[in-house]
C-alpha positions as CSV (number, residue, x, y, z in Angstrom):
1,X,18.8,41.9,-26.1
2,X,16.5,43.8,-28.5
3,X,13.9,41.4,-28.2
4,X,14.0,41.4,-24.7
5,X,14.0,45.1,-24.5
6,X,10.5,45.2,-27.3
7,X,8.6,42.3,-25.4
8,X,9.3,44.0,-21.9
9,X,8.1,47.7,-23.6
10,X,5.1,45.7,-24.9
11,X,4.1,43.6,-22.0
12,X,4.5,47.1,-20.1
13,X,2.1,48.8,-23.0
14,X,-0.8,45.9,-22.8
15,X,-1.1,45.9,-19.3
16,X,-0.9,49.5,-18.8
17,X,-4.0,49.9,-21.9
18,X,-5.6,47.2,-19.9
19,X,-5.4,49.2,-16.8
20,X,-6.7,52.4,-17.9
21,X,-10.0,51.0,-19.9
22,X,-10.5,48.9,-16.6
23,X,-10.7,52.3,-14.3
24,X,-12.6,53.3,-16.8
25,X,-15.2,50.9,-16.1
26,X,-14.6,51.4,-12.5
27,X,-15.1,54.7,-12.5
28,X,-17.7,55.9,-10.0
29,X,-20.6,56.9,-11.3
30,X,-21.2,60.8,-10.1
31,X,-18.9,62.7,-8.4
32,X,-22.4,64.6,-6.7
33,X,-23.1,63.2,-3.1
34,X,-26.9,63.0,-4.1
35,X,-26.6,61.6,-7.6
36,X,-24.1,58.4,-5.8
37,X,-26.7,58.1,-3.1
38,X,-29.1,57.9,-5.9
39,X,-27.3,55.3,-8.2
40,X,-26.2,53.5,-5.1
41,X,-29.7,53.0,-4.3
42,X,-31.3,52.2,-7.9
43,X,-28.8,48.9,-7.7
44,X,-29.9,47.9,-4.0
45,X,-33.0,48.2,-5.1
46,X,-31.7,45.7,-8.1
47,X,-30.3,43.4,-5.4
48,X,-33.6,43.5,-3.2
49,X,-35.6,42.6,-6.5
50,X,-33.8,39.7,-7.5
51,X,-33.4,38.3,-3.8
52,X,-37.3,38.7,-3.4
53,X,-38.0,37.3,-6.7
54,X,-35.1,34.2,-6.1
55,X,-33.4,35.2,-9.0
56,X,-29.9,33.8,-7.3
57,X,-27.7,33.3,-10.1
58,X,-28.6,37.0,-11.4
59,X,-28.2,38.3,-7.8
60,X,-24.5,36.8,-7.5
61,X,-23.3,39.3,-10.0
62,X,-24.0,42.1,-7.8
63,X,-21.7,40.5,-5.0
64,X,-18.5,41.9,-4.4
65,X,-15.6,40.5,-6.0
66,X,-14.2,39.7,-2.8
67,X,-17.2,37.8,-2.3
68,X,-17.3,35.5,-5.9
69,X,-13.6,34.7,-4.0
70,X,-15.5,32.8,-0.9
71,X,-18.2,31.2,-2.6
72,X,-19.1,30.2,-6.4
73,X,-22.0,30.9,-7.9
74,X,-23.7,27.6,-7.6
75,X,-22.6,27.1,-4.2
76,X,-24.2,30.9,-3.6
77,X,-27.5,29.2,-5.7
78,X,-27.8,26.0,-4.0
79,X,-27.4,27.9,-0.1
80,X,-29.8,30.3,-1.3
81,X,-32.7,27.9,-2.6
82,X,-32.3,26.1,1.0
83,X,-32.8,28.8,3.4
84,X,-35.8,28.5,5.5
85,X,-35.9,32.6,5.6
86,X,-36.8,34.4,2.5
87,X,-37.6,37.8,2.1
88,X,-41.4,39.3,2.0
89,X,-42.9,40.5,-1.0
90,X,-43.2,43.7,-2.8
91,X,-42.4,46.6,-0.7
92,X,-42.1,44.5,2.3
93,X,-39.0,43.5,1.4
94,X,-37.0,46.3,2.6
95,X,-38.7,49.4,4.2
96,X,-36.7,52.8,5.2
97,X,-34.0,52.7,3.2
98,X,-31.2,55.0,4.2
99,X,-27.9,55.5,2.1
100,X,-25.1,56.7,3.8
101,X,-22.4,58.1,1.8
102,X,-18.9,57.1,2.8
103,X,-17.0,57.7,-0.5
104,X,-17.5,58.2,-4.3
105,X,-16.9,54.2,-4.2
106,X,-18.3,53.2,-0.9
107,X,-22.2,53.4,0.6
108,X,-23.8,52.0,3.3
109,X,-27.4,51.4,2.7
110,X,-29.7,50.5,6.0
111,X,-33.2,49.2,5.6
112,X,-35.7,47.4,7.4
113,X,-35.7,44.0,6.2
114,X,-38.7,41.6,6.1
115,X,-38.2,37.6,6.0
116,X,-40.7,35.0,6.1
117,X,-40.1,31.0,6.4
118,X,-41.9,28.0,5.0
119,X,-44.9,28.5,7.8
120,X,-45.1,32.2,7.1
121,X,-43.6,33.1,10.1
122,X,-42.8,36.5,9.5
123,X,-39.7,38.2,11.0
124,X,-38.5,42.0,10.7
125,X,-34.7,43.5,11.2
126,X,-32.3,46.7,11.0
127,X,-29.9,45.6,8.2
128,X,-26.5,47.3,7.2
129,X,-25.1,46.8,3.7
130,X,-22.0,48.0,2.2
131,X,-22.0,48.7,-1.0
132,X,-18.5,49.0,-3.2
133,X,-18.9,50.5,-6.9
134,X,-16.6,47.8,-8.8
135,X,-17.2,47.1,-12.6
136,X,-19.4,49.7,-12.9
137,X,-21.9,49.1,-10.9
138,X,-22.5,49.0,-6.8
139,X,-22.1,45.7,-5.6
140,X,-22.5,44.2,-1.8
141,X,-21.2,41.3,0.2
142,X,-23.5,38.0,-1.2
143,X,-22.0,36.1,1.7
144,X,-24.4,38.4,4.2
145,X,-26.8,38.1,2.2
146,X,-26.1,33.9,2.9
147,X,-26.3,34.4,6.7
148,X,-29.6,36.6,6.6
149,X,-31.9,37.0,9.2
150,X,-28.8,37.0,11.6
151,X,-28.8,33.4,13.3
152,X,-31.8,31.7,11.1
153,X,-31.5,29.4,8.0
């Protein structure tokens, strides 16, 4: 009955340490409106980087966790390198950005989006992200980022 009693008090101690350092990690970064919109904005500027630069398997670690649930990394890779739309160069890539602060945890970040295909068609859109501070850093939905320009491959 002892044993039973100290392996339940330290199953109970583990988990709770475990649970604490993890909100540490979690924790959001500013508690300022401005200084989240700020840091929420620095990592979509991350994710628009490595999108425009098809740096896949770096951009599926700012996906949501939710997200790496739907779809694996080389399944994200392998969809990513076949899409006839990628996104323009350099500033191109996403024009008048807005963040939107909905939360110290949650952002929506809007932004004019520029894709081109393999004949250089060249196509613009009104894109809504939402971004979700997990592990320390803001993360968004890869599996949008699959189905992007809305209807086109």
């Amino acid at each position: 009955m002892k044993k039973l009693l100290f392996l339940t008090f330290l199953f109970f101690m583990v988990f709770s340490l475990a649970d604490i350092s993890a909100a540490k990690r979690g924790k959001p970064p500013a508690d300022n409106i401005d200084e989240t919109k700020r840091l929420s904005e620095r990592d979509f500027d991350s994710i628009i980087n490595l999108w425009k630069d098809e740096k896949y398997d770096e951009l599926y670690g700012y996906g949501t966790l939710s997200s790496h649930v739907r779809i694996s990394k080389e399944g994200f890779v392998k969809e990513m390198t076949q899409k006839k739309f990628k996104l323009l160069c350099c500033g191109d890539a996403a024009r008048e950005i807005e963040v939107i602060y909905k939360s110290p945890t949650v952002v929506y970040v809007k932004a004019r989006m520029g894709y081109k295909n393999h004949i250089n068609k060249e196509a613009f859109r009104h894109e809504t992200f939402k971004l979700v501070f997990e592990e320390g850093k803001w993360r968004t939905d890869i599996m949008q980022i699959l189905k992007l320009p809305r209807g086109r491959r």
